[in-house]
C-alpha positions in Angstrom: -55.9 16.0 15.7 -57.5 18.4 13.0 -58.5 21.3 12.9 -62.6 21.8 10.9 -63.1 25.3 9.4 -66.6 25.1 8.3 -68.2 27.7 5.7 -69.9 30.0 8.5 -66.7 30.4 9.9 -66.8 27.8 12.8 -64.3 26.3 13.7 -63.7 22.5 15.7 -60.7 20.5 16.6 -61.4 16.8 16.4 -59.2 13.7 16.6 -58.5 11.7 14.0 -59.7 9.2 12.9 -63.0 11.2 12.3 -66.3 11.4 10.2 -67.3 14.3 8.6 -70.5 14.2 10.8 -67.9 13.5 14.0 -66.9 17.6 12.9 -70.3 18.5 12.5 -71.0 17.6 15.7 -68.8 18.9 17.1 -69.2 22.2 15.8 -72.8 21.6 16.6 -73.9 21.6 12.7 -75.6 18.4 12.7 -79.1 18.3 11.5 -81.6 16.0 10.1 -81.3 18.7 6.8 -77.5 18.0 6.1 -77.1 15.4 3.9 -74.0 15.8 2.1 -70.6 18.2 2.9 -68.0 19.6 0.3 -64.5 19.2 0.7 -62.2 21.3 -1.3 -64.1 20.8 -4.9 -65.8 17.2 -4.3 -69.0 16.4 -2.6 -68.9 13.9 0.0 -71.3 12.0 2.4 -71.0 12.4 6.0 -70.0 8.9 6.8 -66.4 10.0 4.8 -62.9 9.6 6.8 -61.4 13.2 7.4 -57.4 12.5 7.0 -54.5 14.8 8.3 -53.6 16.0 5.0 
């Protein structure tokens, strides 16, 4: 499991292995408007593998 703190301040646990859209979702932040998601300093697509780190 991990836990997603998004920008706005919500929050999502999600198990791993899991999409950056699986959090999205989950925090219900999917749209047809987000394309892209930053992690840390690097901008990644939504299809990209959240790890435990």
């Amino acid at each position: 499991m991990a836990i997603i703190k998004f920008q706005n301040g919500k929050e999502v646990e999600v198990a791993l292995p899991a999409t950056v859209y699986d959090a999205a979702k989950a925090a219900e932040l999917n749209s047809r408007d987000v394309v892209a998601a930053k992690i840390g300093d690097n901008v990644v697509a939504l299809t990209h593998p959240l790890s435990g780190c």
